[in-house]
C-alpha positions, 0 to 999 in steps of 0.5 A: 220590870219583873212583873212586865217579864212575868206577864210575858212568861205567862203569855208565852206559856198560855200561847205555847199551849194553845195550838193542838193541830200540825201539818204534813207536807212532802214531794212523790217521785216516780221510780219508773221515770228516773225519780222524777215527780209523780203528779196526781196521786192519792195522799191519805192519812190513815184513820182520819178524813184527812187528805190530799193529792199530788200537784204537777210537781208531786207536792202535796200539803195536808193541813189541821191534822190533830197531835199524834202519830199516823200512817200516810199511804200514797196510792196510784193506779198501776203503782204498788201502794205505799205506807209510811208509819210511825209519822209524828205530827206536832203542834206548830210543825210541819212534818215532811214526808218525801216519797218514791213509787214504782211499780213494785214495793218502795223500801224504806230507804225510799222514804224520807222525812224531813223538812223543807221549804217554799221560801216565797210562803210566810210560813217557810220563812218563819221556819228558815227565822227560827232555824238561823243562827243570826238575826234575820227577818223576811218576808215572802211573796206569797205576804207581799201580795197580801199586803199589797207591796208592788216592790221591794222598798215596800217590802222592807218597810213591813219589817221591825224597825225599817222606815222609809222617807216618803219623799225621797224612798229611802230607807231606814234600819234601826234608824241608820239610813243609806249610808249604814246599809248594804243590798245585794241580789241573791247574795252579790252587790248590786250598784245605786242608780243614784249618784246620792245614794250609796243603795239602789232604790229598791222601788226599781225591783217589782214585786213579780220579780221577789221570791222574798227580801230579807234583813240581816240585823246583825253582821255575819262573815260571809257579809261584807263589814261595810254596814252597820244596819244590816244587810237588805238581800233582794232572792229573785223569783224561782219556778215552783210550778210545771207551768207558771204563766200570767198577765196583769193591767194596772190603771189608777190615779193620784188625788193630787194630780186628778184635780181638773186644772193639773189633770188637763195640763199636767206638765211634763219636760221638754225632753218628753218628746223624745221618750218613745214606748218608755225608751229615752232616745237622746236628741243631743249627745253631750259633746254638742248639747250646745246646739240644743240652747237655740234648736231645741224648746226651753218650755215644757209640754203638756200631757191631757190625761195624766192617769197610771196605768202599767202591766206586767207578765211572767212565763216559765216552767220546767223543760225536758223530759228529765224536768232538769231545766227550769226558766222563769221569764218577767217584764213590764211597764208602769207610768207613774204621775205625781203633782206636789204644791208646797212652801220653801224657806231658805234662812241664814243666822235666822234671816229669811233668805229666800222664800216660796209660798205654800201655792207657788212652788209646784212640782209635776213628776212623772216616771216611766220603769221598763223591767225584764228579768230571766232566770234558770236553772239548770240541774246537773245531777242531784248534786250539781245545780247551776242558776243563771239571772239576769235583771234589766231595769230601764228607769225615765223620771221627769220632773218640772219644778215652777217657783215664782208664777205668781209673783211671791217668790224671792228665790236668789238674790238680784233685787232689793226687795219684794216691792221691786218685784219677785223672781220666778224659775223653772227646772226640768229635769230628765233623770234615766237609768240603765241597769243590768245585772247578770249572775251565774251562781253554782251549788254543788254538793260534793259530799253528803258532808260537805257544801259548796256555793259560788256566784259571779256577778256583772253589773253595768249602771248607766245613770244620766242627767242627759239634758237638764234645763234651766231657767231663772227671771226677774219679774220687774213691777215697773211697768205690770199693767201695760198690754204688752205684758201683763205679767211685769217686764222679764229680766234674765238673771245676771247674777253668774252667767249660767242662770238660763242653761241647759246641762249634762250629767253623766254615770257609767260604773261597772262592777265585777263581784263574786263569793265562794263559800264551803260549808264541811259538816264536822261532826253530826250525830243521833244527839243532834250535835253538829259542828260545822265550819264554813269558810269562803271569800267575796270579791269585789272591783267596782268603776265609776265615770263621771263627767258634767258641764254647764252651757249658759246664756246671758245678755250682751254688753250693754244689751236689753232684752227681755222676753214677753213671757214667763212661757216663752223665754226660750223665743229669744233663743235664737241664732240671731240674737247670739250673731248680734251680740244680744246674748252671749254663749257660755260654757263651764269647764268640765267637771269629772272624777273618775273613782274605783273601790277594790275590796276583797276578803276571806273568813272563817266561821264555825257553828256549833249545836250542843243540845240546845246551845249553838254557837257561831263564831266568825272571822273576816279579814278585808281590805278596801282600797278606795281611790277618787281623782277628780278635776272639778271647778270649786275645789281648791287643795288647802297645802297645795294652793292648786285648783280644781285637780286632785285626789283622795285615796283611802285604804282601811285593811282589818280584821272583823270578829263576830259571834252568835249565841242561841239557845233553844229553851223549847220548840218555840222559844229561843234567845239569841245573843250576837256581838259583831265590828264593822266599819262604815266605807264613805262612798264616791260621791261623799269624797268627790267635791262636785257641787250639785246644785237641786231645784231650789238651789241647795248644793251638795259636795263631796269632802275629800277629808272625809274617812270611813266609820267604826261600827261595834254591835251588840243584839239580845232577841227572844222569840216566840213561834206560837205557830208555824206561821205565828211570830212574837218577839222582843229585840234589844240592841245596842251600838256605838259608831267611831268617826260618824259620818253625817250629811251638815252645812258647811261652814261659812256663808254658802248653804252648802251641804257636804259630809264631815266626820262631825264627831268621836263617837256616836250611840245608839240603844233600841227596843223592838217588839213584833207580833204576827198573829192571827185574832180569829183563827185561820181553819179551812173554809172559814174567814180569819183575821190575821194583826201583823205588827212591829214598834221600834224605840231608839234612844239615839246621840252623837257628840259633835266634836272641835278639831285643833291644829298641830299649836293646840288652836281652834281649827273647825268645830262642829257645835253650834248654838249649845248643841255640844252632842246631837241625835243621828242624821236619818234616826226616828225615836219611834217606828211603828208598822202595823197591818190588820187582814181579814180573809173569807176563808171560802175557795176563792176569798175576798182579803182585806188588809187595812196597813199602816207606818209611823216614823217619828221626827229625824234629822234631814242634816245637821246645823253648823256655825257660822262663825268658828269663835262665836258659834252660840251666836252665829250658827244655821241650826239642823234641819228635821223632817217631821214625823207623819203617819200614812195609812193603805187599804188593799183588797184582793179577791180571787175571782177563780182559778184563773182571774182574781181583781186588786184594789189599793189605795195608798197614803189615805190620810195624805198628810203634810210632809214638811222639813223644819230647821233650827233658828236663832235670831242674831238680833233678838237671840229668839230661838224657834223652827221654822218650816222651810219645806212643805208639801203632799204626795196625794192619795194613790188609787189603783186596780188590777186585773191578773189572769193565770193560765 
């Protein structure tokens, strides 16, 4: 280890040598037009050949100046000429000299220089890393294009330690998945479009909506402590320009779907037809979704030319005379098709219980986003500025699931065996969402000595299951060649009632949020010791309604009937045959919940710069108050004996410490230290028992029992800024988490997933290590070649615990097989992302960037026993998903001022996402893991076209 420290050194040294050039960069105001900015004048550096000239908003960049000290002159026709000395130019730095013209002499109080940023550049937020006190990683959107992220999920996937699962979307920090992190936009919580999901899917959030995403590693007070991750902050887009207007078109295909059979009858559910210009018009309200079982198809309709295409624009600018409003307006459409083939295995104590071959189980997926964004601001004064967003996403996913068409499948349980015949099932499923989110957030700078920032939050979800259908058959061997029907006879599932049904599923939440922060410079002076302290709140109150119901169909006493086809099932859905009593009309009582999550907090939080050491030292206190009341069909209270109603309410109240060390050893080396506490709320859906039930029939179901986790949280990083827009750096952590909560089988016969609490403690040690640096060095007009690269080492475990009545005897335990501890559910040991640009360097250049990700096996769910006396024996062991790489190519070039051309091609290796569980035979006592899931997402292939005017 000393010699790795020792090579490190000396790299570190070496590099710290390396760089002899800086860079100038300011804003020029006009004095004659109320300081507004002074657009095309003369920026010179006196003495060399170097220079420049002001933009529409009087900025201006002078980059490769060599290392020393100059003069820069501002020059404009009619203006006095103005000359700012003694400017000191270092390497790795960019020097900022802000100016004011008029028609007489500036004076020197007209000057200044100092440092500021454009937090979309790479550089900017490189500079706003090393100037945090926390650890904190970005990326902006000027990289997002560069490397080709269409949206804010692919963008956190470019940072050290994030994974995302390609299946699902979600993502992972430092191997802790959904439930461990927190996202918020511009500051305040936003909600989950998803009942699964505690985070939004940040694939909902277009890459022209991004000003830049960041990850806070490590808790800071003026975050809330329900995390232990991080923090995932969504900044909006802002005008930066005069004019700022464009236009993009998008067309491409996945490889999946252009195969010729799925490309000319790509399946979409019957519900399509009442999707009109990417809007869901609901044909049947759930108050009378009945008539929808004999007045609407059952059978999916088919789309000739499933390709994707989309398109995008955004217009803004800055208004007035006085330049004090600015607007920024965005929107547009994507349709997205995907078509997955795989397996399916379901197994119980090591016995095969269902089964789908690798060519009978089929899914067609299809989504439609509607997105609109406007922002503004407003400037006041030069000390007041107000800022107003609001973000409008529409979201319409369909998927068809078909398993059984080829007569192999055994999906539930109504024949003996394969012999008798097999069963097939359809699914069709339109999921839509309505998301708004309006902010109004305020900045005012009362005192050059004291800051105060405040934001106030709406936010409305609308997340429904507004028509899901369903149909599940028996196909008969009996009689499979007559020319009636070929197929076999059609047998309707008996098992139930609800097996040919059509059901509802509906969300509202609404949320009021806000935060106010006040930061009071204590102490600054010529040393550049500073004493600063900061204190503020958040609030929060956050709604949910939830309402579901199943309409079924089955037979009739003593009554025969069958369809002809596994393609009309829906033509003996007829009135007729309800009026003669051939089919018999169901309906499930209605399941609802309503919940509500009441948090609010105050904290203290002191920083402190001596020399080279600050020191941030933190206190918030927050109360959560969480409370669940539900009346769902297959929930039973254990004291009470009382079926289906009941409660859950939780209500944690503490006090969470946090402290950030960091010390600057040069001007490009700096060590940090952080130590923090924070908890792990459960979400509604994890307390809420409702059963959903997934295509292939796994359920999922809240525990009212369930209570929330403890986080403790130590981080040691160096790192290194060769330049102002290279990055190395070495990240340790450590973390133990009380009471973790994990996604597991339910005990007994059901395969039931739910949430327990399944052990005392859980603990986590990771390594990481990010490069961002440039192999063939970046200088005008020539080409360069950038490496962009973190890798991520977890060494992860969690025991799994038994739980004793008040007599001392086995309740539940939570051990199976002779796993006594086990890794966390969602972690990867390893996480590797890397990316290779290479760019012409000529005016208008051609890039291309060659990016890849790698994450490790994780655990998809943890086992159970079967059997509380015998779990070594009788147990459904944990379920992994596989580790798999996939590989982007992107390439952009830059036609002229206006047109410039992408291309993309995404998942290039497509590989074989499969899920494996656990087994032991009970018989034999043989232990293996079996594949239980399987299939690809394809190659996804896509040009662009963008015109800026």
């Amino acid at each position: 280890m000393k010699r790795v420290f020792t090579v490190l050194a000396l790299l570190l040294i070496g590099f710290s040598n390396a760089q002899e050039t800086g860079t100038i960069a300011g804003k020029l105001l006009d004095k004659e037009s109320n300081n507004q900015p002074l657009p095309f004048a003369n920026v010179v550096v006196k003495g060399t050949t170097k220079g420049s000239s002001t933009d529409f908003d009087g900025l201006y960049e002078i980059n490769d100046i060599p290392v020393g000290t100059y003069t820069i002159e501002f020059s404009f026709t009619g203006y006095q000429t103005v000359e700012v000395p003694n400017v000191l130019v270092e390497a790795n730095k960019v020097s900022v000299v802000d100016a004011t013209m008029g028609a007489t002499a500036a004076t020197l109080e007209e000057v200044v220089i100092k440092v500021v940023t454009n937090r979309e550049r790479e550089e900017a937020l490189l500079l706003e890393q090393k100037a945090a006190v926390q650890i904190k990683e970005s990326i902006g959107a000027e990289q997002l294009t560069r490397l080709g992220v269409s949206n804010a999920s692919g963008a956190t996937t470019k940072i050290s330690g994030v994974s995302k699962t390609q299946g699902s979307g979600q993502i992972y920090v430092r191997g802790l998945g959904d439930r461990y992190l927190s996202t918020t936009l511009n500051g305040l919580p936003i909600p989950s479009d998803n009942i699964d999901k505690k985070n939004i899917n940040l694939e909902l959030f277009p890459s022209r909506f991004i000003g830049n995403v960041s990850i806070s590693k490590t808790f800071s007070p003026a975050n809330s402590a329900d995390l232990a991750s991080g923090n995932i902050d969504i900044v909006s887009k802002e005008v930066s320009k005069r004019r700022d207007i464009a236009l993009s078109i998008t067309g491409g295909i996945n490889s999946n779907v252009s195969d010729g059979d799925i490309f000319d009858s790509f399946k979409a559910t019957a519900n399509n037809e009442d999707i009109s210009l990417g809007i869901y018009s609901r044909a049947y309200e759930s108050e009378n979704l009945v008539n929808a079982l004999t007045e609407q198809s059952w059978n999916p309709i088919e789309i000739s030319t499933p390709i994707n295409y989309g398109f995008g624009f955004n217009i803004g600018g800055i208004l007035g005379e006085e330049r004090k409003l600015k607007l920024y307006f965005s929107g547009g459409q994507s349709i997205d098709n995907e078509y997955r083939e795989g397996l399916f295995r379901e197994f119980d104590q090591g016995n095969l219980r269902d089964f789908v071959p690798p060519d009978d189980l089929r899914r067609w997926l299809r989504s439609v986003n509607t997105t609109g964004m406007l922002h503004s601001q407003y400037k006041i004064n030069d000390k007041n500025n107000l800022s107003f967003n609001t973000f409008v996403i529409n979201k319409v996913f369909e998927e068809t699931l078909e398993a059984g068409r080829e007569g192999t499948t055994e999906i539930f349980e109504e024949l003996d065996n394969i012999e008798e015949g097999s069963q097939f099932i359809r699914d069709q499923n339109i999921k839509n969402t309505l998301l708004s989110a309006t902010q109004l957030i305020g900045e005012h700078n009362i005192t050059e000595k004291n800051t105060l920032e405040w934001a106030a939050g709406f936010n409305y979800l609308i997340a429904n299951e507004p028509n899901r259908i369903r149909n599940e058959v028996n196909i008969l061997n009996d009689n499979p060649n007559t020319p009636e029907n070929e197929e076999g006879v059609i047998e309707l599932g008996f098992t139930g009632g609800f097996q040919q049904r059509k059901s509802v599923q509906e969300i509202t939440d609404e949320e009021f949020n806000a935060r106010i922060s006040d930061e009071l410079i204590l102490k600054q002076n010529e040393d550049e010791d500073v004493f600063i302290l900061d204190v503020g709140g958040n609030f929060r109150n956050k709604t949910r309604d939830f309402a579901s119901q199943f309409f079924g169909i089955e037979e009739g006493n003593n009554s025969d009937i069958n369809p002809t086809s596994i393609d009309v099932i829906g033509d003996i859905f007829i009135q007729e045959n309800f009026d003669n009593g051939l089919l018999q009309l169901n309906i499930q009582p209605l399941d609802i919940y309503d919940a509500e999550l009441l948090s609010y907090a105050g904290y203290a939080n002191f920083t402190g710069k001596l020399n080279k050491l600050t020191a941030q030292v933190g206190l918030r206190y927050q109360k959560d108050e969480i409370d669940v009341n539900f009346d769902v069909g297959n929930f039973v209270n254990r004291e009470t004996g009382q079926a289906r109603i009941g409660s859950s309410n939780k209500d944690y109240e503490n006090i969470y410490p946090y402290i950030n060390l960091k010390y600057e050893v040069n001007d490009k080396l700096a060590l940090r230290l952080s130590g923090s506490l924070g908890q792990t709320l459960p979400e509604f859906k994890e307390i809420a028992p409702f059963q959903y039930v997934s295509q292939v029939g796994q359920v999922f179901q809240g525990n009212p029992d369930v209570e929330r986790s403890e986080n403790y949280n130590i981080d040691f990083k160096v790192e290194f800024f060769p330049q102002n827009d290279e990055l190395l750096s070495f990240s340790a952590f450590y973390k133990r988490i009380n009471d973790p909560i994990n996604r597991g089988l339910q005990r007994g016969g059901e395969d039931i997933f739910s949430y327990f609490n399944t052990g005392d403690r859980a603990r986590i040690i990771g390594f990481e290590l990010e490069g961002r640096v440039y192999i063939i060095k970046k200088r005008e007009s020539y080409p360069n070649l950038r490496l962009s690269g973190n890798i991520s080492y977890l060494d992860h475990i969690q025991d799994l615990k038994d739980v004793f009545r008040e007599d001392g005897t086995l309740e539940q335990t939570f051990k199976y097989g002779d796993r006594t501890e086990i890794g966390l559910e969602g972690a990867s040991d390893w996480i590797t992302n890397l990316s290779l640009t290479f760019n012409s360097g000529n005016e208008f250049p051609y890039e291309f960037t060659l990016t890849g990700n790698y994450a490790s096996d994780k655990i998809f769910a943890l086992g159970a026993p079967r059997n509380q006396q015998q779990p070594d024996v009788f147990f459904n062991g944990e379920i992994t998903e596989k580790g798999f790489v996939t590989l982007d190519l992107i390439l952009n070039k830059e036609i002229n001022d206006h047109w410039s051309l992408g291309l993309t091609a995404r998942n290039l290796l497509n590989p074989t996402i499969e899920r494996t569980q656990f087994i032991q035979e009970v018989v034999s006592g043989d232990r293996f893991d079996s594949t239980i899931l399987s299939y690809s997402t394809g190659v996804e292939t896509s040009l662009n076209l963008s015109y800026k005017f």
